[in-house]
C-alpha positions, -999 to 999 in steps of 0.1 A, spaced: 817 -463 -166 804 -429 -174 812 -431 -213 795 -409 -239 760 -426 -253 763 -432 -291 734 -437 -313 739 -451 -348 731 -428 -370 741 -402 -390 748 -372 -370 749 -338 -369 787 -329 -356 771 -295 -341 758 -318 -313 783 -335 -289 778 -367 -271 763 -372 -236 774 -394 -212 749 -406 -184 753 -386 -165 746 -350 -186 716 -369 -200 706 -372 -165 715 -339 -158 697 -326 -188 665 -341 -181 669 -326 -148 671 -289 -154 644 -292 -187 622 -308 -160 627 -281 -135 617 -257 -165 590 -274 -172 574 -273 -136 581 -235 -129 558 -229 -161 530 -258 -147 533 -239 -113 527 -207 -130 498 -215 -152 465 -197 -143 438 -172 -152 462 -154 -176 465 -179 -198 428 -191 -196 421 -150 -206 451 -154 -239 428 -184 -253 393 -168 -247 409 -140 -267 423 -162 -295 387 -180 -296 371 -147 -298 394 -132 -322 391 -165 -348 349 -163 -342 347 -127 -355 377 -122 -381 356 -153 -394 324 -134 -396 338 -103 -406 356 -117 -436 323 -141 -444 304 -104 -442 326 -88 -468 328 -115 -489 292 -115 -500 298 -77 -508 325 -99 -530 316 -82 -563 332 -52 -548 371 -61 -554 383 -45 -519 351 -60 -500 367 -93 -518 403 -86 -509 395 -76 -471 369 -107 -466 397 -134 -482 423 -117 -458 400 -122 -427 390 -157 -435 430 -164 -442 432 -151 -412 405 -170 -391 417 -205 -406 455 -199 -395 445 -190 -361 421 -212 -359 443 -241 -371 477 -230 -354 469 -211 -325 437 -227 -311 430 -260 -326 461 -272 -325 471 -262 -290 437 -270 -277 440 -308 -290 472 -313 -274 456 -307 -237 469 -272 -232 441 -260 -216 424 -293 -204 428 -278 -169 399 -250 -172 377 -273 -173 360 -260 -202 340 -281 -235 355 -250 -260 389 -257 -247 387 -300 -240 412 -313 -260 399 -352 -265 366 -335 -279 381 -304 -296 374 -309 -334 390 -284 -359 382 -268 -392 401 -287 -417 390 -318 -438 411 -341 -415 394 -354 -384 405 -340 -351 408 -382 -338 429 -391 -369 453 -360 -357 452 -370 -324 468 -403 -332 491 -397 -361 504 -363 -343 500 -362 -304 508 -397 -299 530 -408 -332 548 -379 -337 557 -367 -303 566 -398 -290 585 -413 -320 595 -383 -327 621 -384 -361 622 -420 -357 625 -435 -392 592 -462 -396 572 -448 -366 569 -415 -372 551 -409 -403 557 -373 -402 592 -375 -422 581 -371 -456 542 -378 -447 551 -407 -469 556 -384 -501 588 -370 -496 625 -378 -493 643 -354 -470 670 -375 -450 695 -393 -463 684 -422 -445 652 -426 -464 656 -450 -492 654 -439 -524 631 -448 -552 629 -431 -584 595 -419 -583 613 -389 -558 626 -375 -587 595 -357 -595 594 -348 -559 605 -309 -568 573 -304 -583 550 -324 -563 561 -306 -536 541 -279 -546 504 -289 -552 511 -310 -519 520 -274 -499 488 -257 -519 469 -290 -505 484 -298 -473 448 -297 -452 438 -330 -476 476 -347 -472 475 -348 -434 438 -361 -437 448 -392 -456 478 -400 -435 466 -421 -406 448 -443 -439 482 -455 -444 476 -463 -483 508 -479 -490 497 -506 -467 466 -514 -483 489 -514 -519 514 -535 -502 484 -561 -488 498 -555 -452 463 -536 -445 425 -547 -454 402 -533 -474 378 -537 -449 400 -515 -423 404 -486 -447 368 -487 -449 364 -484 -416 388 -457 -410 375 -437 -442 341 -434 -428 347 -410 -402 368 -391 -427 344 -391 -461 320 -374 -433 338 -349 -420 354 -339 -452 319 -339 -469 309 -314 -441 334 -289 -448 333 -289 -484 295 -285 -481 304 -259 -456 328 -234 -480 317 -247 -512 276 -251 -511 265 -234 -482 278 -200 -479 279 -196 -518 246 -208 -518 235 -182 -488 254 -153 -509 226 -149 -537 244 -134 -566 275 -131 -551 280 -168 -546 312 -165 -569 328 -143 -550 321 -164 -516 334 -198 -537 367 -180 -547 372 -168 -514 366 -202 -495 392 -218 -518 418 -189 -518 418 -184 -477 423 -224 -475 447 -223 -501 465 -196 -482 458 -216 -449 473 -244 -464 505 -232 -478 515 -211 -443 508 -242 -426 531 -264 -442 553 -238 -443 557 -234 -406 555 -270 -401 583 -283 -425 607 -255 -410 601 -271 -377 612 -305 -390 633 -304 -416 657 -276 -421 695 -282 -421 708 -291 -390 672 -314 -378 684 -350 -376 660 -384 -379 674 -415 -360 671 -454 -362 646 -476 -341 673 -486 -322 671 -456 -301 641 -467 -282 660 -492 -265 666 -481 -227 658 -448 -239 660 -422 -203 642 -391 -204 673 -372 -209 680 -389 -245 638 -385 -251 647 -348 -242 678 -344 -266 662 -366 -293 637 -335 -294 659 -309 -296 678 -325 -322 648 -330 -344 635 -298 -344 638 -263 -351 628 -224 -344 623 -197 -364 628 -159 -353 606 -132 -356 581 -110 -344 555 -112 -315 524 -111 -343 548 -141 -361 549 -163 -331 511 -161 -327 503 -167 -361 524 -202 -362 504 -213 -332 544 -203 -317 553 -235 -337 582 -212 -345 595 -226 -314 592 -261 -328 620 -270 -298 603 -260 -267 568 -274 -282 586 -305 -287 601 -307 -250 565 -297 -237 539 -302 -259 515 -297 -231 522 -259 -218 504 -238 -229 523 -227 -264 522 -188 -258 544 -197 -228 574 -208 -256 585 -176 -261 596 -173 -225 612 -203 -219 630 -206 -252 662 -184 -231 661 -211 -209 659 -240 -231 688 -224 -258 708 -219 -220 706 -252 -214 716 -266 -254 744 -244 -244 755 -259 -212 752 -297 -229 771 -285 -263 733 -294 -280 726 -276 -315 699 -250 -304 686 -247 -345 670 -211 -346 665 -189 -376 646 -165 -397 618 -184 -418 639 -175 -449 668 -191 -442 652 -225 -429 627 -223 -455 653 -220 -480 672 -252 -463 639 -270 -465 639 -261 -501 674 -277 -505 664 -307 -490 635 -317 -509 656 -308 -543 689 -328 -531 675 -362 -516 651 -366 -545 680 -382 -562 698 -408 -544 725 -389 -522 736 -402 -489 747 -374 -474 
């Protein structure tokens, strides 16, 4: 029988039900999007990351340069907008993309993903797990993918309350102004360790790696360059902490649009079961979401303002996104799937909504 799939879960009545043989079909055409962009890719796109890694090198050194002429409020100003600059890019458009094997095929140690490492506190290995493998496999799947919430937050119904998410509204905050540290501590797993379902031995192990490479960078913004700077080792200090503050907070921004606005849907284990590539494929479109905007927009979210297509192939080359996203929104179309796209105001104001709702016990 060719009857609609059902999942059990709550669901999003923008999205109609597939039977066999439109998930089949689905997978199909996404797949045959998928491999005109793999034929395609090339010298152009090894030129686009050259550029990006050029363009995060010197913004960085130009806005280190004017920060130790920090004393001067503009030289201060200019240098933290660089270095704001040269973390995002860095973090969004390079490291990020790099680490998911984006550019594994030129064969080159700048660009290798499984050796790429970043410049945040969190190891690039830690990431590697938690996000490339966890996240995009389980993707939305409540208990394997500890994206939803990152543990701290309640933003589906289908979370289970407990009362400490009543204070959620303003925890919120420092954990935006400190996202870098949150996603560093996340593949610790803490609540395992609390719960005795995890050594102390093994969070020993797995802190190791991380108390190093998080005593590097704070060395690095905090010590070093302050240090270098002579007398104006203030103005170096307060920069370093403002541009990863500012890093921080677009970061999370971008990221908690892409998975948690209005219309994005989390699902049960259950789902895994027989799961074809067609339900993988609309499992990703309904948990994620675009934003709109500009080209300069696009490129400074890594083009993880088109969470959707990132989701469905995670390993093209993300400045591709914009070009497929037609395609992709074509297809939602054809298959009566949600294709959740909007300015960052409006889904940032939805994310907002959801982190004040659920953090009292609604189930809906």
């Amino acid at each position: 029988m060719n009857m609609p799939v059902k999942m059990q879960y709550f669901k999003n009545p923008k999205n109609g039900e597939l039977t066999p043989s439109q998930l089949d079909g689905l997978a199909r055409e996404l797949d045959e999007i998928k491999q005109q962009e793999l034929d395609d890719i090339g010298e152009k796109d090894a030129k686009y990351i050259r550029r990006v890694y050029s363009t995060v090198r010197y913004s960085s050194l130009a806005g280190r340069a004017c920060l130790f002429a920090g004393w001067f409020p503009p030289a201060w100003v200019l240098g933290t907008g660089l270095l704001s600059f040269a973390k995002i890019m860095e973090n969004m458009e390079l490291g990020h993309n790099v680490m998911h094997g984006q550019y594994d095929w030129m064969n080159d140690p700048k660009f290798h993903g499984p050796s790429y490492e970043w410049d945040i506190v969190g190891t690039a290995d830690n990431w590697r797990e938690t996000h490339n493998f966890k996240h995009h496999t389980y993707t939305n799947i409540k208990g394997m993918d500890d994206d939803i919430g990152y543990g701290l937050l309640r933003l589906f119904p289908e979370q289970r309350w407990k009362a400490g998410y009543l204070l959620q509204p303003l925890y919120a905050i420092p954990f935006a102004a400190l996202f870098q540290w949150g996603v560093a501590i996340q593949n610790l797993e803490l609540g395992k360790v609390w719960m005795g379902r995890k050594s102390k031995q093994e969070l020993k192990q797995e802190w190791a790696p991380l108390q190093r490479k998080m005593g590097k960078k704070l060395f690095k913004d905090y010590v070093f360059f302050p240090l270098i700077a002579g007398p104006a080792a203030l103005p170096v200090l307060t920069g370093n902490l403002v541009a990863n503050g500012i890093r921080n907070l677009w970061t999370f921004s971008i990221i908690f649009c892409g998975h948690f606005t209005k219309d994005v849907e989390v699902f049960p284990k259950n789902v895994l079961k027989d799961e074809s590539r067609g339900h993988w494929y609309m499992r990703q479109i309904r948990g994620s979401s675009n934003l709109t905007g500009s080209e300069a927009f696009h490129i400074l979210t890594g083009h993880l303002s088109h969470q959707i297509e990132h989701h469905l192939y995670p390993d093209i080359p993300a400045r591709r996104y914009r070009a497929i996203a037609p395609k992709v929104q074509a297809v939602c179309e054809k298959y009566g799937l949600n294709y959740n796209n909007a300015s960052l105001v409006k889904q940032y104001g939805s994310v907002i909504k959801r982190i004040v709702k659920f953090a009292f016990p609604f189930k809906k």
